[in-house]
GUPA-106128 format. One record per residue: residue in three letters; x, y, z of N, C-alpha, C, O in turn. Coordinates in steps of 0.05 Angstrom, whole numbers, plus 5000, padded with zeros to 4 digits. Layout:
residues N
AlaXYZXYZXYZXYZ
...
***
This chain:
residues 513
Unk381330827679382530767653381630487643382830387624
Unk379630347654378930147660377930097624377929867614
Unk377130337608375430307586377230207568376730027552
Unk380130347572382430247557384730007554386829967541
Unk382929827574384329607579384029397560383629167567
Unk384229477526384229297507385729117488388029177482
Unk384328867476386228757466386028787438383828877434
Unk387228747415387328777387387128557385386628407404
Unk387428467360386828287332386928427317386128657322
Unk387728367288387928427265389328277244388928037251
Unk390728277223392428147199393828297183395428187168
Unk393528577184395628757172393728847140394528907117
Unk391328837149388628987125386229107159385929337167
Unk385228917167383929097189384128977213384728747218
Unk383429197232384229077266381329147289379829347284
Unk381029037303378729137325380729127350382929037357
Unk378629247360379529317394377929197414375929317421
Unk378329017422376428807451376728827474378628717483
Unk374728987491375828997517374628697525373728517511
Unk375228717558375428527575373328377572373628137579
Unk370528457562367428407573366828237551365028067551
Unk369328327523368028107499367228267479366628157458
Unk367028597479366628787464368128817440370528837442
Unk367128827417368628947397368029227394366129287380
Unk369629437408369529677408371129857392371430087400
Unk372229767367373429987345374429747329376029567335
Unk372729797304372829737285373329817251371129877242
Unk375329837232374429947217375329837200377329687201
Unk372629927167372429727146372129857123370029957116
Unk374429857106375629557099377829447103378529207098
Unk379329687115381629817118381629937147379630007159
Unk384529957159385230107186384230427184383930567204
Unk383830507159382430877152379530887144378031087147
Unk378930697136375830677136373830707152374730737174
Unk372230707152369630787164369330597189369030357184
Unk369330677214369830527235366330467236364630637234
Unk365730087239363130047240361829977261359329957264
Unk364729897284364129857309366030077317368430097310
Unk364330307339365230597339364730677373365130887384
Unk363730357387363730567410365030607435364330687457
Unk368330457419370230647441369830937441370031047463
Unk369231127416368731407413365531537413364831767407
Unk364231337419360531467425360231467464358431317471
Unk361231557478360131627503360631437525363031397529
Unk359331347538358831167559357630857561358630647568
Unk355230947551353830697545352230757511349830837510
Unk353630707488352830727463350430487458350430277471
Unk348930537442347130317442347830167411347129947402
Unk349130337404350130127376353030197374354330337390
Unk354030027345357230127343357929897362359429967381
Unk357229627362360029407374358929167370356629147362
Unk360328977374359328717376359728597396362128607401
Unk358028397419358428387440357028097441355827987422
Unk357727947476355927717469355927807502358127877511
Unk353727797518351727827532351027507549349727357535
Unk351527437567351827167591349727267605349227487613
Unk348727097607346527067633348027057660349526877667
Unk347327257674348827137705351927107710353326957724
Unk352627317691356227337684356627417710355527617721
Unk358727227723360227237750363827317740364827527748
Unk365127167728367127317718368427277696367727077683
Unk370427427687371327407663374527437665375727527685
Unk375927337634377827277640378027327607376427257590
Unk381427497605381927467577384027427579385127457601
Unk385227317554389027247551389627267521387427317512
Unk391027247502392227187479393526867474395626777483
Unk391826767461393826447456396926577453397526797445
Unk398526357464400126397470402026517440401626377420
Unk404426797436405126877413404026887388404626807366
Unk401527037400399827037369397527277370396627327392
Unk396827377355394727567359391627487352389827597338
Unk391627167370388327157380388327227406389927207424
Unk385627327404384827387439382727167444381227107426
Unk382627057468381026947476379426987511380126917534
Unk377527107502374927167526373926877544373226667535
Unk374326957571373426647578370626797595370427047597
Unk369126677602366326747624365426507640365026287630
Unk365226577667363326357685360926477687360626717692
Unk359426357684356326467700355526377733356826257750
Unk353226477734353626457779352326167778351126097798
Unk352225987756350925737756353825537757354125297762
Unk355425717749359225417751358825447719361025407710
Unk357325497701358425417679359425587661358325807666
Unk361525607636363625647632363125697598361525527590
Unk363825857581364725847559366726087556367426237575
Unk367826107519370126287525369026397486367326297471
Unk370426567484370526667460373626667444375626757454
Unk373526547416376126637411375926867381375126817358
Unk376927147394377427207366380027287351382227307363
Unk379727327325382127307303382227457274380027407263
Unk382827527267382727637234384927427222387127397234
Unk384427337208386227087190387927227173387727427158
Unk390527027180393327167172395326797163396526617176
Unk394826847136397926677134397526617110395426677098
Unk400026477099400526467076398826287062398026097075
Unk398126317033396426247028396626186985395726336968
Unk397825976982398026136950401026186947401426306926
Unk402526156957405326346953405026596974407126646986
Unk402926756980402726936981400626997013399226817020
Unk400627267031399627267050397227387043396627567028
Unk395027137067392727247053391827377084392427297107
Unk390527547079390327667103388327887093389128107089
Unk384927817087382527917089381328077105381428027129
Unk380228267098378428527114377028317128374728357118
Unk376728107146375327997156376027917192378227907203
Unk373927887199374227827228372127557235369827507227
Unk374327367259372027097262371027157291372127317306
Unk369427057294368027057328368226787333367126667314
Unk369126627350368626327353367426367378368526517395
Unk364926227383364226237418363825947420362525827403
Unk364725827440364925457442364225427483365625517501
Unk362425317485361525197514364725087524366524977511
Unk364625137547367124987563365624787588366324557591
Unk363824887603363324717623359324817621358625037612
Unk357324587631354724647634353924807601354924797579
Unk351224977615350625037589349325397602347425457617
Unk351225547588351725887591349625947566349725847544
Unk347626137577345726237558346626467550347526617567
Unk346526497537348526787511346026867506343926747510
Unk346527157495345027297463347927427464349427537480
Unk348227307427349227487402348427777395346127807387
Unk350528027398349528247390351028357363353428367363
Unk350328387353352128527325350128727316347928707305
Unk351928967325350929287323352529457307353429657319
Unk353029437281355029617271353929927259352229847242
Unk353830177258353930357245355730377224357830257219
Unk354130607212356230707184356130967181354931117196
Unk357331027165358231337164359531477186358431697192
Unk361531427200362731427224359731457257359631577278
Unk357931267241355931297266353031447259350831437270
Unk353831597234350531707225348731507222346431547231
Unk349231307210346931137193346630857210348630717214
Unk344630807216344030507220343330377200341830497185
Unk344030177195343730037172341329857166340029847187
Unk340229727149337829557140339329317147341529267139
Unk337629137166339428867166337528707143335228777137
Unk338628537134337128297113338428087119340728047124
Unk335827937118336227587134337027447104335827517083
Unk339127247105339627127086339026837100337326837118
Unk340026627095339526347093341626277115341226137135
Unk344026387109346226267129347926577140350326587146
Unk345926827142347627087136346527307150344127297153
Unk347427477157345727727163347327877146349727827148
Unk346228147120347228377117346928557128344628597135
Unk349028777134347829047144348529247131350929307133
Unk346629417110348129517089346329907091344129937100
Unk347330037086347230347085348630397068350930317066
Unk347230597048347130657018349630397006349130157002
Unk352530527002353730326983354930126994355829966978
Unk355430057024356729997041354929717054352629757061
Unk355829457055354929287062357129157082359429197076
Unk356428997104357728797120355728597124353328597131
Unk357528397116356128177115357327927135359627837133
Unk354827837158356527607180354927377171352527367166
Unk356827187169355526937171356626697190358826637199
Unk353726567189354326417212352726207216350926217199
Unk352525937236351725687237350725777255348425697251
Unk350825937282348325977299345326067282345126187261
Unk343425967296340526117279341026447277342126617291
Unk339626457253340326697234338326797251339027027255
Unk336626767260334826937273334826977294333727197299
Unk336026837319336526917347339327097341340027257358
Unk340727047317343427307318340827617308341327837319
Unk338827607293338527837275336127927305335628167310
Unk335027717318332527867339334127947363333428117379
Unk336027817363338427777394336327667411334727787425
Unk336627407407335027267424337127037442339026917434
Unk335827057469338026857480337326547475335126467469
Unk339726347479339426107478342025987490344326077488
Unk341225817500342925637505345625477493345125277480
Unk348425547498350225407485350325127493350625037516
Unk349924997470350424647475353024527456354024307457
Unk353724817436356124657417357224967411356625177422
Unk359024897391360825137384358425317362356325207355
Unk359025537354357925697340360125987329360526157345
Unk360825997311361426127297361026417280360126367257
Unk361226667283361526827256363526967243365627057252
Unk362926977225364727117194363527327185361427347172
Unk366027577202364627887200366227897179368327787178
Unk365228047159366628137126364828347102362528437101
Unk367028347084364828417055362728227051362328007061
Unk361228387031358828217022359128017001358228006978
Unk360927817018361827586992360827357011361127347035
Unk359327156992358026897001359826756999361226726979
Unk359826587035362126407039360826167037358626097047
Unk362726007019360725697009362425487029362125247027
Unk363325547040364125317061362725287083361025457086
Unk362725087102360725047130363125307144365325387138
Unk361625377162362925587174364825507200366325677210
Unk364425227211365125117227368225047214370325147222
Unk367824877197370824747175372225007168374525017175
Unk371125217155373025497158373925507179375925367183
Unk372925647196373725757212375625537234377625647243
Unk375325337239377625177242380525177227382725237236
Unk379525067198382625137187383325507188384925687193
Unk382725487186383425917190384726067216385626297215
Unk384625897239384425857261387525797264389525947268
Unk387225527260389825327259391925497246393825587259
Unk391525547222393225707208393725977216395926067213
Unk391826107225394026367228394526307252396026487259
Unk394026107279396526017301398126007292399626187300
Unk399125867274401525677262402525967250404726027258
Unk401626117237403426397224405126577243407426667241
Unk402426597269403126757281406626747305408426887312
Unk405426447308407826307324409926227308411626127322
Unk410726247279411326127267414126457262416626447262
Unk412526647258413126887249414726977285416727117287
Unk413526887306414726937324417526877338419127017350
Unk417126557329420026297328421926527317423226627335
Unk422326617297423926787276424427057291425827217279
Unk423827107308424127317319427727267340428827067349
Unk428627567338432027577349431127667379431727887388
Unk429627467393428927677416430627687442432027487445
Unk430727817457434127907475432027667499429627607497
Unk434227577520433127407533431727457556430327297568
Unk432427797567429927887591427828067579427928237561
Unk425827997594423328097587421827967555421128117537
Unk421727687554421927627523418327657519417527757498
Unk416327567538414127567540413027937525411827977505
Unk413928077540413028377532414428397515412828387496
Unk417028427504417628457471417028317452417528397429
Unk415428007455414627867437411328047432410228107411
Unk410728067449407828237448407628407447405228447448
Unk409528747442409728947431411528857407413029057406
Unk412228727392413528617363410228637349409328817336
Unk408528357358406828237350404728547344403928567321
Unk403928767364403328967361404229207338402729307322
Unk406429237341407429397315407029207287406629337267
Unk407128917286406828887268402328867268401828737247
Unk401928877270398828957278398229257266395929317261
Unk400429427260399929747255400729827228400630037216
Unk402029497216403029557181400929477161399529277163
Unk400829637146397529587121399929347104402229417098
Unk399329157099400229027084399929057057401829007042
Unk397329147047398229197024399629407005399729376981
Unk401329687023403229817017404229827027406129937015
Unk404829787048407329777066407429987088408929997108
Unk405230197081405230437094405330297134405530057140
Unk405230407144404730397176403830617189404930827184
Unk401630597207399630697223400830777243402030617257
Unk400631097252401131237279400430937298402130787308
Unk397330917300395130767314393530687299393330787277
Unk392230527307389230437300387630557297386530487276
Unk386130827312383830907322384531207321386531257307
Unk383431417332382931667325381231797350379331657356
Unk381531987361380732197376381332057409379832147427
Unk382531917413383131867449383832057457385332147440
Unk383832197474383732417486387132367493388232147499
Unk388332607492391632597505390532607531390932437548
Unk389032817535388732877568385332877579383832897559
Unk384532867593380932867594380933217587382533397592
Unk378533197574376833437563378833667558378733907566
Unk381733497538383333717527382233787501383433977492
Unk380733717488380633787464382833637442382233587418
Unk385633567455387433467439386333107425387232887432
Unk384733147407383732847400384132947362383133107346
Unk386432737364387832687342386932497326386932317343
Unk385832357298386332137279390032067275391732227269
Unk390431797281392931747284393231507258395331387255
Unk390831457238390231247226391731317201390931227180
Unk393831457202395631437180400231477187401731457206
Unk400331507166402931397174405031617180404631807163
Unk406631657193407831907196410631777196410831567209
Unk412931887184414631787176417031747201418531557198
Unk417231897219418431907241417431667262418831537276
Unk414631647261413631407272414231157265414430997283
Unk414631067237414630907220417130867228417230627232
Unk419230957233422330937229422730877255424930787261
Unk421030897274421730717306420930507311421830347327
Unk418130477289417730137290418929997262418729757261
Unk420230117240421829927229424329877242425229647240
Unk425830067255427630027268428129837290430429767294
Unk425729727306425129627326424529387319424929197334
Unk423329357296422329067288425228917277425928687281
Unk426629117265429029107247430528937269430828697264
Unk431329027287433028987308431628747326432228707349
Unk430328637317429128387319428528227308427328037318
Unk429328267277429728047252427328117238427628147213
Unk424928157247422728257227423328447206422128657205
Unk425528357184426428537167424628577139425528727121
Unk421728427137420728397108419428727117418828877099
Unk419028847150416929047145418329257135417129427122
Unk421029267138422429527136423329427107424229637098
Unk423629217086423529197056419929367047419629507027
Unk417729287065415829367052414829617049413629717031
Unk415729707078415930017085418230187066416830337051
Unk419630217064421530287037420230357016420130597008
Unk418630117000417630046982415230306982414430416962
Unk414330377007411730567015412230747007410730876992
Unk415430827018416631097009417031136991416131356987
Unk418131046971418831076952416631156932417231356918
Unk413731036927411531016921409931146927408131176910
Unk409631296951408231416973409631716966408231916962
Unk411531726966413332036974414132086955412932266943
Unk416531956944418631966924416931996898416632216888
Unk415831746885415331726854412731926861411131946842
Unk412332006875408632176877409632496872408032666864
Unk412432576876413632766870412432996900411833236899
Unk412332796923410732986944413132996965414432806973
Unk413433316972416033306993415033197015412833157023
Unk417933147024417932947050417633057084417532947106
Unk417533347074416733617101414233507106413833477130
Unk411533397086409633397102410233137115411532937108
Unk408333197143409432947160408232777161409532607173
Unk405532667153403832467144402532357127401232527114
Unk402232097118401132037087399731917093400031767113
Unk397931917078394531547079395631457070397131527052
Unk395231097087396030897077396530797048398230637039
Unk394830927037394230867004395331156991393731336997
Unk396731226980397131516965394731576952393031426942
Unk395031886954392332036945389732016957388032186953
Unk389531816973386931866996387132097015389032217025
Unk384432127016383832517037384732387054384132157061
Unk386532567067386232627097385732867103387732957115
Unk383433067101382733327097382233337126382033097131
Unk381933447148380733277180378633537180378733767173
Unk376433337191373633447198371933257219372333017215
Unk370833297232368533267257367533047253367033037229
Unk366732817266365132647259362832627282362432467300
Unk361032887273358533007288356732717302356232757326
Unk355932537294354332357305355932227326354632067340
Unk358632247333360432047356361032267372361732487363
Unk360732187402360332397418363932407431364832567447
Unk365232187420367832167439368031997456366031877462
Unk370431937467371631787483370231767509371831907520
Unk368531707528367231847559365332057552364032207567
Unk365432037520363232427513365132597512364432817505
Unk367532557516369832827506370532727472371732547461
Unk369032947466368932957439371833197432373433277449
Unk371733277407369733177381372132907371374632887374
Unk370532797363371932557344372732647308370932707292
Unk374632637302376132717283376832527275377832337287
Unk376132577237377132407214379432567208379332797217
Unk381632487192383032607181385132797194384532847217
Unk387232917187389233117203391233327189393133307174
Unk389533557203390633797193393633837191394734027179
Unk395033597206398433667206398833607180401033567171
Unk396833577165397833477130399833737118401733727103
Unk398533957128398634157108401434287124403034407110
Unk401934257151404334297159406934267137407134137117
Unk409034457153411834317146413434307174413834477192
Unk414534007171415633927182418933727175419633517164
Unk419833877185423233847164424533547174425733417158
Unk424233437207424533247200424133007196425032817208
Unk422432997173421832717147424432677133424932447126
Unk426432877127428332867108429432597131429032367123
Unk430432637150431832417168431032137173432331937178
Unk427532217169426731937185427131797161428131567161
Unk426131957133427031737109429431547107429531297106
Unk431131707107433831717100435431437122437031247117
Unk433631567149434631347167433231077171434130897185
Unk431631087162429530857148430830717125431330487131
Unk431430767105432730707086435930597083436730417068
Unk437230727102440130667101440230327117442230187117
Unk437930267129438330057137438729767109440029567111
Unk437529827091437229757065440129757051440629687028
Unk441229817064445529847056446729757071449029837071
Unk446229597087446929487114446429287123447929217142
Unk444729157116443428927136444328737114443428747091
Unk446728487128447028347105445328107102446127927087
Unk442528067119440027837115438227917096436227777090
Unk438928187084436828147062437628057041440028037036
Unk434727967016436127766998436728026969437827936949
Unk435828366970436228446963438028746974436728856991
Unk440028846970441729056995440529316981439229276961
Unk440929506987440929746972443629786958445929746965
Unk441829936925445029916915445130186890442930216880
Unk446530316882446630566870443930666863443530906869
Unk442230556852439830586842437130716862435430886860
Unk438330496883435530686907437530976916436531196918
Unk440430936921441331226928440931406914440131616923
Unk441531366886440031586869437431746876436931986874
Unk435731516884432631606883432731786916431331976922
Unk434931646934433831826965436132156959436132366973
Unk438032096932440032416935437832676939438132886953
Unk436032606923434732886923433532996947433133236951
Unk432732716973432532876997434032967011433233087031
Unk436932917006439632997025438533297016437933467033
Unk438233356978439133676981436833856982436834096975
Unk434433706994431933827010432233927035431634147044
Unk433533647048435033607083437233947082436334167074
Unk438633927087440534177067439334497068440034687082
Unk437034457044435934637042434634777061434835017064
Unk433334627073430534687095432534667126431034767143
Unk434934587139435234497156434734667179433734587200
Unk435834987172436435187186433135367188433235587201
Unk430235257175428435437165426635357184426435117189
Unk425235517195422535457210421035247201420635137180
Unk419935207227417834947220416434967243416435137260
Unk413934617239412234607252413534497285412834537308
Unk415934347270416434117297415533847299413433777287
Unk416733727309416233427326412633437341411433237349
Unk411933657342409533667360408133817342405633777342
Unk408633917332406233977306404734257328402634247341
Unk406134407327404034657334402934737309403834737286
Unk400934807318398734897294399335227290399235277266
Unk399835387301399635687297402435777295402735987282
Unk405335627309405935817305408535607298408135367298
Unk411335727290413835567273416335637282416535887281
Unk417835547290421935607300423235337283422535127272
Unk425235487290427235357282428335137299430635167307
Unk426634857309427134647319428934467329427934247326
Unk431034447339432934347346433334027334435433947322
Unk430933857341431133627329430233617306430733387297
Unk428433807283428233787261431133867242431733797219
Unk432334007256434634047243436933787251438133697231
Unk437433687272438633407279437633207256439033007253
Unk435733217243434832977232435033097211434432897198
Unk435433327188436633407168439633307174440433147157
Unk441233367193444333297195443733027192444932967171
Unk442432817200442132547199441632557172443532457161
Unk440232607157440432577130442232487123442932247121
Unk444132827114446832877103448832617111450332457100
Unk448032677133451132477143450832187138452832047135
Unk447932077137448131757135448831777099450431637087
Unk447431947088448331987058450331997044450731937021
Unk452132107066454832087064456031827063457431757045
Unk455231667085456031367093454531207075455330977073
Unk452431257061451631107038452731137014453330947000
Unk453231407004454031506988457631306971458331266948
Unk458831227004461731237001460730917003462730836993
Unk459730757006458830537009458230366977458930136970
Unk456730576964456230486938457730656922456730776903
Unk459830656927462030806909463331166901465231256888
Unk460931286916460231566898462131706925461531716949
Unk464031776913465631846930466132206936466532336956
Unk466032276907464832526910462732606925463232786940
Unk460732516924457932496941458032476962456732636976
Unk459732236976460332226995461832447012461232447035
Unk463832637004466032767015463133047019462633157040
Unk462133077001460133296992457833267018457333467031
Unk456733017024455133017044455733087069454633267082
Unk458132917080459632967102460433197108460533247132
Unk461333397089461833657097459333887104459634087118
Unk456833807092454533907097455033807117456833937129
Unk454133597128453033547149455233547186454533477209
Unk457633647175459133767193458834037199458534137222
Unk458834157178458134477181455434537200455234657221
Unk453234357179450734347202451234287231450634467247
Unk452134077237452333977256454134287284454134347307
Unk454834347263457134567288454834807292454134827316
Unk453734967277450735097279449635017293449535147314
Unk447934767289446734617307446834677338445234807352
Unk448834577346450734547369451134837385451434847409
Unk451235087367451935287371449635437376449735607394
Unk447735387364444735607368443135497386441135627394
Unk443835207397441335097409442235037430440434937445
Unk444235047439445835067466446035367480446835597474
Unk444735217506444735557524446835707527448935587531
Unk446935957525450136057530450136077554452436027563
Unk448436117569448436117600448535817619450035787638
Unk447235677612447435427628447835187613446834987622
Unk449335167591449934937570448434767577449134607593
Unk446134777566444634627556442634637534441934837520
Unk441834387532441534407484437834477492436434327505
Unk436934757481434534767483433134727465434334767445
Unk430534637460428834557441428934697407429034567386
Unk428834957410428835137393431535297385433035307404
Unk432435417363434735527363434535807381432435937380
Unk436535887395437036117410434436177422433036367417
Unk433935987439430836057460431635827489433435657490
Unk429635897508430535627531427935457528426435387546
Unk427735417510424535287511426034947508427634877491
Unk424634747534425134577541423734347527421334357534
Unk424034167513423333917500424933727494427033717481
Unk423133547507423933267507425133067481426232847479
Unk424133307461425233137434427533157429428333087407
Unk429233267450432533347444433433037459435432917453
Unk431932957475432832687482433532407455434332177460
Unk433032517432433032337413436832387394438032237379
Unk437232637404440132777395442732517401444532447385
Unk442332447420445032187424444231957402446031837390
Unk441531907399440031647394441531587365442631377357
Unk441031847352441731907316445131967312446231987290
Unk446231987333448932037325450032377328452132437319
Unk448232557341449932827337451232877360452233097360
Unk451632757377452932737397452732487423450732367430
Unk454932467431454432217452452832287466451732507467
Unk452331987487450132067512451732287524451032517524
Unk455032177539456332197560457132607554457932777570
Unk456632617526456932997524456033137546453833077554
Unk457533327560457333457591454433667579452633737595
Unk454333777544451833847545449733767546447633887550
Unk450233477540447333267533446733237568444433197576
Unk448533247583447533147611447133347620444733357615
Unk447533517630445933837633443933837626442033857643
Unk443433807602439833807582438733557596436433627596
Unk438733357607436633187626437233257656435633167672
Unk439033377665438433527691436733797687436033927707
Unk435933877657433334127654431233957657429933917677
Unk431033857634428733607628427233497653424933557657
Unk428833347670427233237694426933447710425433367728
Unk427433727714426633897736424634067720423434247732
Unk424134017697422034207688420434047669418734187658
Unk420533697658419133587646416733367661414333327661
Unk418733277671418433037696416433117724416833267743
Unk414332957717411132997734411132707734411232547715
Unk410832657767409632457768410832147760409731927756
Unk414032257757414431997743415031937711416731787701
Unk412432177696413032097677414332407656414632617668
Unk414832387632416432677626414632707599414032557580
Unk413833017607411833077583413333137560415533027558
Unk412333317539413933337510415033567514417233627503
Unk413033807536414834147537412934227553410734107555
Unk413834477568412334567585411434837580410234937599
Unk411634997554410235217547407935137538407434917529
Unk405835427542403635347527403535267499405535337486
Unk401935157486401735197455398935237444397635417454
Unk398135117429395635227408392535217429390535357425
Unk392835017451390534897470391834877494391634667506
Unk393535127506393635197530396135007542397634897525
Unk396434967564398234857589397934547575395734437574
Unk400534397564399934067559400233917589399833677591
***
């Protein structure tokens, strides 16, 4: 798993993936859905293009870390001579103007630490998810690499020509690049990239200070915070499954998914999570997504994923020139669960949103006006609760009546209720709550074994899934329910391998998970 041992960077417009060695191995531009230009976490073994890399003479070892609460990574290297340099990289993030500036751009800083470490600079990007190599053109202080409409442009104070021949040389001082669009940067690249540097430390740590973080384990929740916020597009608010697209769930399953857009159930565990840690602007921005994204687009909230940007394809098709993860292909743009229905979105909205009625640190609350706009998914939630679907797992061929898609319709109703009576509508209120009692007793009744009380995945079937573990989380019943504890004495004797607990143990669309 050694390939997966990577670190991010990004600013909340684009992110790369760096393993240990100094690799920029997933890249994409201009945007987290765009055209990945460094691609070869998903081309094979040893890709000969698709990354950016820097190459030591006599590399004895290496060493990476994150400055401390912040999303730079920094690469260190000795060579078998004692001497020493490190790499720092970053995508620039902070406020800027009033306002956060946070550019499709990425810096490379490489700076000598001890003696003098002979490098070559590699910068290998493809385009068209890997079809096209591009024309490089030597500029004065620049390299372009451009295929048909699509240009990246690095610039930099090392010689333009030992970056464009990859020629080695000797580090005697710092050296610098500025991976980006094709916009000419008139500053020394050294004075950038310093203040740019400084500044998004200071954001990152700054944005961290502000964090509500519990006092054990603060190191790993400051650095899965810092991560989820790494997965929000800033400029809609939308949020990203992931970064990247086709990792294999399992070796040579075929299961290689695009995760590069936002799925609403996902979204609602990292606003919730960030929420519950004071990071409350993502879950004002995320709102803002929905509403924009779902709501005013007049698009129901069954389907379970949207592009970051409304109205962008996510049509999913092959991306024939990338061979995959190890060569377990195929690598996939885009995702067929578009066209799915999947019922519970009505919940994750709803439970995404009600936080917006509640939280008394924001400087704006939710107030009759956004309830108005979420009523119409209570009487979607409602509608659909009891009706087949795709599921939490998105089978492709075939549809039941889901246990937790219908839990998260009752979550609708019922928080709608509690919003409802909150901002006055009291009728509305009495009206929700009784839906979502009635549901709730159905619920309870079809999906519970008659034979061994316990809550099975599907209505009136024993089919075992783990997504019923989410039933206490939302409110339809306590942990301590004698049926909820029954249902994880099934779970661990028929989920639980190894330690860890899969999603279900029937086959589905690609055999045994």
């Amino acid at each position: 798993m050694a390939q997966l041992d990577l670190g991010v960077i990004g600013n909340g417009t684009v992110a790369s993936l760096v393993d240990q060695a100094g690799r920029h191995q997933w890249f994409c531009f201009p945007r987290f859905d765009g055209d990945p230009l460094f691609n070869a976490m998903v081309n094979g073994t040893e890709p000969a293009r698709g990354f950016a890399d820097l190459v030591i003479r006599d590399v004895s070892t290496t060493t990476q870390s994150y400055q401390r609460n912040t999303a730079v990574l920094e690469t260190g290297f000795t060579d078998a001579q004692g001497g020493s340099c490190r790499v720092i990289d970053f995508a620039p993030r902070f406020v800027r103007f009033g306002r956060i500036f946070c550019p499709p751009m990425l810096i490379r800083r490489i700076e000598p630490v001890s003696g003098r470490c002979k490098i070559t600079v590699r910068m290998r990007p493809t385009f068209d998810y890997g079809a096209s190599e591009p024309k490089v053109i030597i500029g004065s202080n620049h390299l372009r690499f451009a295929a048909g409409e699509s240009t990246l442009r690095v610039t930099t104070d090392m010689p333009v020509s030992y970056l464009a021949d990859e020629v080695e040389f000797m580090l005697d001082r710092p050296v610098n690049l500025i991976i980006g669009g094709d916009d000419p940067v008139p500053e020394a690249p050294q004075a950038l990239v310093t203040e740019f540097l400084d500044q998004t430390l200071a954001y990152w740590r700054e944005w961290v200070r502000d964090l509500a973080v519990p006092f054990d384990f603060q190191e790993a929740v400051i650095r899965a915070a810092i991560t989820l916020k790494l997965c929000t597009f800033e400029d809609t608010g939308a949020i990203v499954a992931a970064l990247t697209t086709s990792v294999p769930e399992a070796a040579h399953s075929g299961r290689n998914w695009d995760y590069r857009y936002c799925w609403l159930r996902d979204s609602y565990f990292a606003v919730t999570a960030l929420n519950r840690l004071g990071a409350t602007r993502t879950m004002e921005n995320h709102v803002r997504f929905i509403l924009n994204a779902v709501l005013n687009a007049g698009v129901s909230p069954e389907v379970p994923l949207y592009p970051i940007v409304p109205g962008s394809d996510v049509t999913e098709r092959n991306a024939d020139a990338l061979t995959g993860f190890l060569g377990m292909g195929p690598v996939r743009v885009g995702n067929a669960a578009v066209i799915q229905r999947q019922h519970d979105g009505y919940g994750s909205i709803i439970l995404t949103a009600a936080q917006m009625f509640y939280d008394e640190r924001l400087p704006t609350v939710g107030d009759i006006d956004l309830y108005r706009q979420l009523r119409p998914i209570g009487d979607l939630a409602a509608a659909s609760a009891l009706a087949p679907d795709a599921g939490l797992w998105e089978y492709r061929e075939r549809v039941s009546v889901h246990t937790h898609s219908a839990a998260m319709c009752w979550a609708a109703l019922h928080r709608l209720g509690l919003i409802a009576g909150r901002v006055g509508e009291i009728e509305d209120r009495d009206r929700w709550l009784k839906l979502a009692a009635d549901l709730r007793t159905t619920i309870l009744e079809r999906s519970t074994s008659a034979t061994d009380g316990w809550i099975a995945g599907a209505f009136d079937s024993q089919v075992c899934d783990a997504a019923v573990l989410m039933l206490p989380e939302i409110g339809l019943l306590p942990y301590d329910d004698p049926r909820f504890l029954r249902t994880l004495d099934v779970i661990e004797k028929r989920l639980m391998h190894n330690g860890f607990i899969i999603r279900y143990d029937e086959p589905d669309d690609f055999g045994r998970p």
